[in-house]
Structure formats: structure tokens, C-alpha cells
MIVO-229878 format. One line per 2 residues: their letters; for each residue z, x, y of N, C-alpha, C, CB. Coordinates in pm, whole numbers, plus 32768, in hexadecimal, padded with zeros to 4 digits. Glycine has a CB too. Example, Ala and Ser with C-alpha at 12.3 -4.5 7.8 and 13.67 -1.06 7.14 Angstrom:
2
as = 830C,8527,7DC7,830C,84CE,7E3E,830C,8528,7EB6,8389,846B,7E41  82C4,8505,7F1F,82CA,8557,7F96,8313,850A,8003,823C,8580,7FC4 $
This chain:
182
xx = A9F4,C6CD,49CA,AA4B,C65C,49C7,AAA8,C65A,4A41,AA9C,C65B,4946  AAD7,C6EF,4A88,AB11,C6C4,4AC7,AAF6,C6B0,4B5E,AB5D,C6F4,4AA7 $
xx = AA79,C6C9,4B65,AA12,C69B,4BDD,AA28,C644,4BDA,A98F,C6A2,4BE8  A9F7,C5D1,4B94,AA08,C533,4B53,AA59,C4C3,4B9C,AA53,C53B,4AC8 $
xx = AB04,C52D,4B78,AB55,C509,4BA4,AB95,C51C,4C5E,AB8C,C532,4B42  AB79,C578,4C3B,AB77,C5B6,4CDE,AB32,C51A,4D27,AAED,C66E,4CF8 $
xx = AAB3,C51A,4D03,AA40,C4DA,4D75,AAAC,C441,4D57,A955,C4D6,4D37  AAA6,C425,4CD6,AADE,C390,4CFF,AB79,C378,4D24,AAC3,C32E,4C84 $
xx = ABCA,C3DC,4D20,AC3D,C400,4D56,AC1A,C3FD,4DFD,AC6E,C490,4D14  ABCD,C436,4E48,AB92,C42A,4EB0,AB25,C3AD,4F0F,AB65,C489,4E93 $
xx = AB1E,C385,4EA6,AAB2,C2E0,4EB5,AB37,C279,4ED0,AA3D,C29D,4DEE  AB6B,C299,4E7A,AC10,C207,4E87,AC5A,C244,4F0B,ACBA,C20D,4DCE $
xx = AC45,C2BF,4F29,ACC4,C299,4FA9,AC79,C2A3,503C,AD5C,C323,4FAB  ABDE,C281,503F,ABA2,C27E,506D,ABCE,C1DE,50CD,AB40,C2A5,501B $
xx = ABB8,C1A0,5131,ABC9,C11D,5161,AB58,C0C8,513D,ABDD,C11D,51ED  AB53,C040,5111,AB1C,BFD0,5101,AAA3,BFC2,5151,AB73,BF73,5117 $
xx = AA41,BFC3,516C,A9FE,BF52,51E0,AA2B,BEFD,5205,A99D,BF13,51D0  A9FE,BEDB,526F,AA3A,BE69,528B,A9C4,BE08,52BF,AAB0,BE81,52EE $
xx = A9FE,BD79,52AE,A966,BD2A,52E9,A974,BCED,5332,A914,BCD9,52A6  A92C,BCF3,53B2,A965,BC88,544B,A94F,BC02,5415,A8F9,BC96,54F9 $
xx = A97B,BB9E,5466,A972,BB07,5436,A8F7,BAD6,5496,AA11,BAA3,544F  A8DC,BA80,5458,A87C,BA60,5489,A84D,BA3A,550E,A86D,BA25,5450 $
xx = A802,BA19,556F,A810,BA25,55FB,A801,B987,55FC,A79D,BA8E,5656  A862,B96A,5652,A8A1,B8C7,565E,A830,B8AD,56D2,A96E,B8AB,569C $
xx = A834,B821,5690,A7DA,B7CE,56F6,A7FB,B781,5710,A773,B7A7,56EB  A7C3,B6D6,5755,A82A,B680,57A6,A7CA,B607,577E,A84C,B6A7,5862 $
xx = A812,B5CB,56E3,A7C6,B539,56C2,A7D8,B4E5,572C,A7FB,B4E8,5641  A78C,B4AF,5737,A78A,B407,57A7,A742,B385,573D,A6F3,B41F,5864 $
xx = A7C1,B34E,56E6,A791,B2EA,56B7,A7A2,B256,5709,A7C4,B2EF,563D  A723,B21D,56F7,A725,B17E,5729,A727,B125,56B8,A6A3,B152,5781 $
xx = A767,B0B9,56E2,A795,B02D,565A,A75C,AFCC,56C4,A873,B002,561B  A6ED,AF8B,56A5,A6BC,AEF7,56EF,A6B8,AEB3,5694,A636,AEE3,573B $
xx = A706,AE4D,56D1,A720,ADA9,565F,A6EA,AD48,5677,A7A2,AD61,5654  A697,AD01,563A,A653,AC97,564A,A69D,AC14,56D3,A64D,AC65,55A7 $
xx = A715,AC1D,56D5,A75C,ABC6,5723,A76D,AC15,57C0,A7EE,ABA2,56D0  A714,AC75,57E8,A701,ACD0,5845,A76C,AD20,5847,A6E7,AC9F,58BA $
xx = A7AA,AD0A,5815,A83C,AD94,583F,A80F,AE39,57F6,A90A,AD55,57CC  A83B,AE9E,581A,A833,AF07,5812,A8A9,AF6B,5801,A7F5,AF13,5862 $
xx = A856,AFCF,57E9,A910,B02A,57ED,A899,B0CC,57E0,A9C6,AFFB,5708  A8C9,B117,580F,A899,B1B6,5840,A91D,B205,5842,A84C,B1BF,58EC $
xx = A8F4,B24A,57A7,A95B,B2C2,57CA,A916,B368,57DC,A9D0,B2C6,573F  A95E,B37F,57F4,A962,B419,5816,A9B3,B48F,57B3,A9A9,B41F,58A6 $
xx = A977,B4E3,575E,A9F1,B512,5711,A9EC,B5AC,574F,A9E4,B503,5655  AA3D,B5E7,579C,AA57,B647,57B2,AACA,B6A9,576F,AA59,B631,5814 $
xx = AA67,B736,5730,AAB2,B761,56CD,AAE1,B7C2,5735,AA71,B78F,563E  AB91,B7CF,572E,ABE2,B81B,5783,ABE6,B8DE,5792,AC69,B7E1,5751 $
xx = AB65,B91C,574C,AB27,B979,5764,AAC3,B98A,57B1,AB13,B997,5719  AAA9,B91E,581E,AA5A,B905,588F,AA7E,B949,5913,AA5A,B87D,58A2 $
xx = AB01,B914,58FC,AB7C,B943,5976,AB7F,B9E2,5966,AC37,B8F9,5954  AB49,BA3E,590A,AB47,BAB0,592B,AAFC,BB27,5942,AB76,BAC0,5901 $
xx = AAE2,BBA7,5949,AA8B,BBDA,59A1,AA34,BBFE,594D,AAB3,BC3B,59F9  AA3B,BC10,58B2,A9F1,BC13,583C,AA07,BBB2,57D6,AA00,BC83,5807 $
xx = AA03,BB34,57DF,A9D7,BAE5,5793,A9DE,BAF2,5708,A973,BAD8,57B3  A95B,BB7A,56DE,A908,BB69,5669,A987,BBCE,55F1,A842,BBBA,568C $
xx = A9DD,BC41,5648,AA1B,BC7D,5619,AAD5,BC72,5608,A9E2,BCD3,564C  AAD2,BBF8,5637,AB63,BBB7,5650,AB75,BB69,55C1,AB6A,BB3F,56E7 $
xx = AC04,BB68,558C,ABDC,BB2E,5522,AC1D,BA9F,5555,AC0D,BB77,5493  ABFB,BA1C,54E5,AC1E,B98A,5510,ACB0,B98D,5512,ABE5,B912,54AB $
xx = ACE0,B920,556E,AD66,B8FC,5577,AD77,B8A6,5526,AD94,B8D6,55E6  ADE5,B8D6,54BD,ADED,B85E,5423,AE48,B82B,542F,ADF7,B887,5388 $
xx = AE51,B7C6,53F1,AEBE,B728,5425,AF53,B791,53DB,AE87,B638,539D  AF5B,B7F7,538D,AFE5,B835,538C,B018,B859,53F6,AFF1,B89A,5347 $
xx = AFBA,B8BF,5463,AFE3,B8C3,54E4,B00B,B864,5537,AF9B,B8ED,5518  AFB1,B7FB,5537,AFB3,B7AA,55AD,B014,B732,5583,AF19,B779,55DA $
xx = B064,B762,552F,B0CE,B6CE,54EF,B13D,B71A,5536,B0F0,B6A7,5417  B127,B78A,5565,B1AA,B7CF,55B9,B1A5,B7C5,5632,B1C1,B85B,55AD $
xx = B133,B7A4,5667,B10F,B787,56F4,B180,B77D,5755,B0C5,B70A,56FB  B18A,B753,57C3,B20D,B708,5831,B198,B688,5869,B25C,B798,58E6 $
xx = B1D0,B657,588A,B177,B5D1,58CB,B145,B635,596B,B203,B50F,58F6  B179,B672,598E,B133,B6C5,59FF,B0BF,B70F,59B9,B19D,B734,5A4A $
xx = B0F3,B747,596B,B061,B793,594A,AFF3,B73B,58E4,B088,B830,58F2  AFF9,B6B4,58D1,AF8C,B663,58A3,AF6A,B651,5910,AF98,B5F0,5852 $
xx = AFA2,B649,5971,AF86,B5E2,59F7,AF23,B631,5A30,B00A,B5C1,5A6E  AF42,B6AA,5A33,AEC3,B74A,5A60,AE62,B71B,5A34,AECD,B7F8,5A14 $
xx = AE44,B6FA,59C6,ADEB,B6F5,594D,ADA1,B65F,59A4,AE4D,B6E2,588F  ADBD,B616,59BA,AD91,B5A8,5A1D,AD73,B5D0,5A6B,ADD2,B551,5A49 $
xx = AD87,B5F6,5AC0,AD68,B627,5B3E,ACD8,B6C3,5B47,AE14,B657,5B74  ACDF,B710,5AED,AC90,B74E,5AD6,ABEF,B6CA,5AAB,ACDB,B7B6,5A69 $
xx = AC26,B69D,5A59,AB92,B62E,5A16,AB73,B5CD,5A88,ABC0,B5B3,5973  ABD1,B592,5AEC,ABEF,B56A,5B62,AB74,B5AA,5BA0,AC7C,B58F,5B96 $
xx = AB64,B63F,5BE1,AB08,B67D,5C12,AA95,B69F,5C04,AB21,B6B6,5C1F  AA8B,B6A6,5B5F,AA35,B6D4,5AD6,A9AE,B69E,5B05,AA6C,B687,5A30 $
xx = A9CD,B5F5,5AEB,A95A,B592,5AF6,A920,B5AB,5B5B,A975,B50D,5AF8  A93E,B597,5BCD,A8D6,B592,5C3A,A873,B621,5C46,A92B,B579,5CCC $
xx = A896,B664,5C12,A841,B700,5C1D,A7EC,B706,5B9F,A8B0,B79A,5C1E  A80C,B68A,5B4D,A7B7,B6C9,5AC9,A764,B64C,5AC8,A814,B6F1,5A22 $
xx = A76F,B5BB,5AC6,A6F3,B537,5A9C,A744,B4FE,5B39,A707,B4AD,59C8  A6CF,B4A1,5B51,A6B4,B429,5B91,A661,B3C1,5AEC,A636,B456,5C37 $
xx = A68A,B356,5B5D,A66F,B2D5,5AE4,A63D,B26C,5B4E,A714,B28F,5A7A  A5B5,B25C,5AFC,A563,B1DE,5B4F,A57B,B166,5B1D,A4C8,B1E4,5B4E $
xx = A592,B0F4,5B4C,A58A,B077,5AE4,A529,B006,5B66,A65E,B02B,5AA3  A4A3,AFEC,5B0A,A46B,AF92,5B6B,A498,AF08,5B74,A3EA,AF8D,5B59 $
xx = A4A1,AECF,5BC7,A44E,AED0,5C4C,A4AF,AF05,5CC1,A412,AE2E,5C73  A538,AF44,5C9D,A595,AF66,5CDE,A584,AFD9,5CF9,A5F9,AF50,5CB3 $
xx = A501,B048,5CD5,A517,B0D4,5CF6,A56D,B10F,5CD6,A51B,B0EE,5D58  A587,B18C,5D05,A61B,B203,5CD2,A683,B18C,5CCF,A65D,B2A3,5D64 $
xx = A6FD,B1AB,5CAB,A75B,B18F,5C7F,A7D9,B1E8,5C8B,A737,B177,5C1A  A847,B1DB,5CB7,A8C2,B21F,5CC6,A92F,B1E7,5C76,A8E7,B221,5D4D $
xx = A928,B1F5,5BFE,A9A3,B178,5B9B,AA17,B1DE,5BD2,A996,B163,5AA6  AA54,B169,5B9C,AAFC,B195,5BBA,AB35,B198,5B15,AB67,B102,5C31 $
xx = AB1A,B21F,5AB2,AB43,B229,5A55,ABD5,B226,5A49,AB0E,B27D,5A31  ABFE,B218,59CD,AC48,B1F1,5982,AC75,B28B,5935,AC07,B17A,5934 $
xx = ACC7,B2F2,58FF,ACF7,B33F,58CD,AD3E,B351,5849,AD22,B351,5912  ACF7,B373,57FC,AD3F,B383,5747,AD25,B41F,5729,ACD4,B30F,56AD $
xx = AD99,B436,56B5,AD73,B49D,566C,AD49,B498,55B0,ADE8,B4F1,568D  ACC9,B4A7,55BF,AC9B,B48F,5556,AC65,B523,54F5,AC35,B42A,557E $
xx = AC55,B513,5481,AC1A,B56F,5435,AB76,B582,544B,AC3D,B548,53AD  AB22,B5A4,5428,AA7C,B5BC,53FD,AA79,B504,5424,AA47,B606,531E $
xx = A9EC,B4C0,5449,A9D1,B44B,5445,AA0B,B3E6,5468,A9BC,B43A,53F9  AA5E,B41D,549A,AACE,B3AA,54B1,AB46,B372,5448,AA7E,B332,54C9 $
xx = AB33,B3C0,53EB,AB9A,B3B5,539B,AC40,B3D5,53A5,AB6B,B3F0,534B  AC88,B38B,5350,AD00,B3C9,539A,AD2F,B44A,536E,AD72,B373,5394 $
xx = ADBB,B46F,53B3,ADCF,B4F6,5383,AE1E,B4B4,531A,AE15,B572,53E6  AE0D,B4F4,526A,AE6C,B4FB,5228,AE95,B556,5215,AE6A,B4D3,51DD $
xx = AE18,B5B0,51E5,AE54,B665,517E,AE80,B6E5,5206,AD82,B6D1,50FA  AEE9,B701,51D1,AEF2,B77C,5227,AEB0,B79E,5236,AF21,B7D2,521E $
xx = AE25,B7D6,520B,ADCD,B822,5266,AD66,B7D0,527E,AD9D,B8A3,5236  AD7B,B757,528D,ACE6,B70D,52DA,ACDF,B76D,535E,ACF9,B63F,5314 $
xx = AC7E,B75B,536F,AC88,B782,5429,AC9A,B712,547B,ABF7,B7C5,5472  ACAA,B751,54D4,ACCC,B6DC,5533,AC73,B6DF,55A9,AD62,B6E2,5566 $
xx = AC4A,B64F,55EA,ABF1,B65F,5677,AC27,B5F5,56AD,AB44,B65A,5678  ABF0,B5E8,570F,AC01,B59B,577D,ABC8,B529,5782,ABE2,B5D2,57DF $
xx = ABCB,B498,5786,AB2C,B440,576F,AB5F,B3D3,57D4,AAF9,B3F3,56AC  AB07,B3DF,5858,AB0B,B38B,58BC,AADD,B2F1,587B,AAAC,B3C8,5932 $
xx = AB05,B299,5881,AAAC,B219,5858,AABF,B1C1,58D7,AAE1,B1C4,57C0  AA49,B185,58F4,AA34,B0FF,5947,A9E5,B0CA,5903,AA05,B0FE,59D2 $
xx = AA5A,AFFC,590C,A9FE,AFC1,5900,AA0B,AF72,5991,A9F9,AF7D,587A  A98A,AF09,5948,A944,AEC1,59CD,A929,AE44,598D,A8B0,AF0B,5A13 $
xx = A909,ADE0,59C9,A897,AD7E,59D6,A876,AD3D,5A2F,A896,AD31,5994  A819,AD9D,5A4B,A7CD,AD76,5AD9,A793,AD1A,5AEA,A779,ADB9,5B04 $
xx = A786,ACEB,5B76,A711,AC59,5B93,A6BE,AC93,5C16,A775,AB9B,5BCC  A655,AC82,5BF1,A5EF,AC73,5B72,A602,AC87,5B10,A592,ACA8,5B68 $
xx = A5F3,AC7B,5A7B,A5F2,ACC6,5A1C,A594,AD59,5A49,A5BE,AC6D,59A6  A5AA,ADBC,59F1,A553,AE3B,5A09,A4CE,AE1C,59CC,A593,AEC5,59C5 $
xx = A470,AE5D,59E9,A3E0,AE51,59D2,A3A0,AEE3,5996,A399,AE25,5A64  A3E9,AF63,59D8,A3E6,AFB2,598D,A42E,B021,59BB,A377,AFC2,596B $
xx = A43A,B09B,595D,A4CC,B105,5987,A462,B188,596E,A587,B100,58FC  A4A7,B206,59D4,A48C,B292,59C2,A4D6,B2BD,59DD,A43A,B2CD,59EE $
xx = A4C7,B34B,59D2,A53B,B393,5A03,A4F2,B418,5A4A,A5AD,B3BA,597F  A53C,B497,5A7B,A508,B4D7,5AAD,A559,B54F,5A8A,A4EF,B4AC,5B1D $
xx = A54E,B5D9,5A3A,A59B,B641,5A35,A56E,B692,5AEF,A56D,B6A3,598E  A5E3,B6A5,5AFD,A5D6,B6D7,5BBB,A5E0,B766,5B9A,A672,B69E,5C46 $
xx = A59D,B782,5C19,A558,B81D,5C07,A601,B885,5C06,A4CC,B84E,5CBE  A643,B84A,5C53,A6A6,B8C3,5C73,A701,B896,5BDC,A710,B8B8,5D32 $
xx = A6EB,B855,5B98,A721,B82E,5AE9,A70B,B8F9,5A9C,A66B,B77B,5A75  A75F,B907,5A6B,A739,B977,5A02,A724,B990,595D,A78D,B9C0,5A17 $
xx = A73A,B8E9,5961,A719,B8F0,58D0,A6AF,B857,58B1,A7C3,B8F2,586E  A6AB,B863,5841,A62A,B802,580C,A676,B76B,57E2,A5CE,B852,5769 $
xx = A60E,B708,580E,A657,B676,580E,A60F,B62F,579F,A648,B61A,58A6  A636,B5E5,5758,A61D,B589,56CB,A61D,B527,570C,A682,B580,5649 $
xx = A5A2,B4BB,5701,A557,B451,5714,A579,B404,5674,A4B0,B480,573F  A5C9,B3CC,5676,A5E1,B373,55E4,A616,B2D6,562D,A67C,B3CB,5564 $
xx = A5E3,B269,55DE,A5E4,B1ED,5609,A5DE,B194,55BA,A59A,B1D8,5651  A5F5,B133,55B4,A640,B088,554A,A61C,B039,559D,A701,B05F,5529 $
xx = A5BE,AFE1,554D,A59E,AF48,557E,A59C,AEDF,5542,A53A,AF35,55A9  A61F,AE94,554C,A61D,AE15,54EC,A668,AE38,546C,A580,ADE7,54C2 $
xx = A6CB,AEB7,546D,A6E1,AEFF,53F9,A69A,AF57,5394,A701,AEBC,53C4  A61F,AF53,53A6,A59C,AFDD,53AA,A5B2,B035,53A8,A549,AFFD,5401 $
xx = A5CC,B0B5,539C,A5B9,B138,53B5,A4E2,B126,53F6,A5EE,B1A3,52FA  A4C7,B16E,5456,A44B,B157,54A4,A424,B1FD,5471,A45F,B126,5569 $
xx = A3BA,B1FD,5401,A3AC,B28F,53B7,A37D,B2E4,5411,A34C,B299,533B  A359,B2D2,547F,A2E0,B305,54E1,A39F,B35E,5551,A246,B236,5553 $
xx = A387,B3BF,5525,A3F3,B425,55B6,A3C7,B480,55BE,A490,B457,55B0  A41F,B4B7,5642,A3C7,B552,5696,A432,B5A2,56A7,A374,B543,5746 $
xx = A437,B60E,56AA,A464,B6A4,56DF,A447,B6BB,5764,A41F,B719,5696  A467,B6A2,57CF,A474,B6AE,5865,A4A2,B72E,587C,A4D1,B649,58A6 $
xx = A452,B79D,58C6,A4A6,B82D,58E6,A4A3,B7E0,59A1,A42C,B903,58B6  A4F9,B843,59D0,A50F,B80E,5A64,A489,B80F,5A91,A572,B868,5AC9 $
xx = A4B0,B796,5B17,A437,B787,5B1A,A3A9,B717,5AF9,A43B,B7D5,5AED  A3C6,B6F5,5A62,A378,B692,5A41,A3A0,B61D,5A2C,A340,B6AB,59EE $
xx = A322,B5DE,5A3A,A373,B517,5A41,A32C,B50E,59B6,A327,B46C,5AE7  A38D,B4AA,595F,A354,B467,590A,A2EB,B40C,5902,A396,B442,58E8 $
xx = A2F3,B3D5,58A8,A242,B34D,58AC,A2A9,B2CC,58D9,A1C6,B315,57BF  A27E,B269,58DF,A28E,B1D3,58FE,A2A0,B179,58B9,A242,B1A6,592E $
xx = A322,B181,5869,A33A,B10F,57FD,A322,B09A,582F,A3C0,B106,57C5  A305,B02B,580B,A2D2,AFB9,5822,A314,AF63,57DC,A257,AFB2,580E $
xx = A387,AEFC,5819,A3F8,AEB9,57C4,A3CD,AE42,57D3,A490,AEC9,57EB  A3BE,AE1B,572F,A3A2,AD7A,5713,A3FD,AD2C,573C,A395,AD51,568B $
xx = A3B1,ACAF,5731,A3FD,AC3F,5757,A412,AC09,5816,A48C,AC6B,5710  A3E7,AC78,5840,A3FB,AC63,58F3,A365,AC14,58F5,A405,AD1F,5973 $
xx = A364,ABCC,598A,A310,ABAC,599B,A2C3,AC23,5A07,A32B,AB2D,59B2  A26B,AC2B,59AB,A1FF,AC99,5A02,A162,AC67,5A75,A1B3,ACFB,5972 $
């Protein structure tokens, strides 16, 4: 019995495991509206910005409600740099594309932050409505990127079931947006 005790006296003051979070990747959702306008965001989760990613834990809206407007502004400026090393974005018949995003801090999906521990990311959004209307959109995860890019897309208010997993490096397929004249 008192082995018993010993071992589980010894099991409890033993430390926890612990479990890394999951290794962040970099959604690129598209919204095409029948009236040609668009909007492309970017959600960059703010464990990107560091040298291990997978073992950093998320920055939760308890932290980041303490922020200084300088150090959100970092937080811009880091996602500022982010993009161009991780996707390019094709939109035909205009080729690549250089939007001039727009800056929020949002939870998972774009949601907002409510709960203290949502996490928090970064989510570039541009919109557009281009002339021409677009005819069709890709994107491209770029080789010097270190993490994996989400191909998710909306047409007409759709969710488009068909997305890809981009590791650097690979281009997605060729959505093909109704309603343009092709």
C-alpha cells in the first residue's frame, strides 16, 4: 500500500504535458458579388511574427485589450511586411495585384474579439471593384513564405466547397467568377 502511495504521490508532482498549438497558417478568403465588387482578406494569426510559431502560445484579446496604440501599430506593420513574403493574388484580366489593404483586429474568421481569450490576428481586407469586372482569381503561396496558405472563396454569397492548402511555393487552381463576360 505504501508503494501505491509513494508512486501516485510522485505521478502528481510530476509536470503536466504540455501541447503546442497548432501551427498557424495564413487564410486568404475571397467574397465576389454578383455586382462585380470584391473584398480579399488576409487573416494573419500574430504567432507568425515569431521565430516558432507552432510553440508560441496565441495572443488573447485579455492581453491585447492592454495593448498601447504603438504596440498595435507594430502589429501593422509586422502584417504590413507579412503579405508580400507569404501570397501574391492574381485577379484576371489584371494579373498580380498589389491592394492597398485595409487593417482590423479580429478573432478566428473574422470574427470579432469578444471573450478574453479569443485570439487575436491580424486581417488585412481589400476591397475593390474593378473595371473590367474580374474573370477569374488565384493566388500564389511564395516560396520564401514559411507557412501554409488557405485557398477559401465566396461567390455571390456561396461559400465555393472546392479549397486548397498551398505550402510555399504552390499556386492554386483558377477560380472562374460568374457573371464576367468571358
Amino acid at each position: 500500500m505504501k508503494r501505491r502511495h509513494l508512486l501516485c504521490l510522485l505521478a502528481s508532482a510530476l509536470p503536466l504535458p504540455t501541447f503546442a498549438h497548432p501551427v498557424p497558417d495564413v487564410p486568404v478568403r475571397s467574397f465576389f458579388e454578383a455586382d462585380g465588387s470584391s473584398r480579399i482578406e488576409v487573416e494573419i494569426d500574430t504567432r507568425c511574427f515569431t521565430a516558432d510559431p507552432e510553440n508560441e502560445p496565441y495572443l488573447v484579446n485579455r492581453v491585447f485589450k492592454q495593448f498601447t496604440e504603438a504596440e498595435k501599430s507594430a502589429l501593422v506593420t509586422k502584417a504590413q511586411a507579412f503579405i508580400p513574403k507569404t501570397v501574391a493574388l492574381f485577379i484576371e484580366p489584371s494579373g498580380k495585384v498589389d491592394p492597398t489593404f485595409e487593417y482590423t483586429f479580429t478573432s478566428h474568421r473574422g470574427e470579432p474579439l469578444v471573450g478574453d481569450e479569443d485570439p487575436v490576428m491580424v486581417t488585412a481586407i481589400w476591397k475593390s471593384k474593378p473595371d473590367p469586372r474580374p474573370k477569374a482569381y488565384r493566388i500564389e503561396a511564395l516560396p520564401e513564405g514559411k507557412l501554409s496558405v488557405l485557398f477559401l472563396n465566396h461567390v455571390n454569397d456561396q461559400a465555393v466547397p472546392r479549397f486548397q492548402v498551398l505550402f510555399p511555393g504552390e499556386k492554386s487552381y483558377r477560380l472562374d467568377i460568374p457573371g464576367s463576360a468571358q
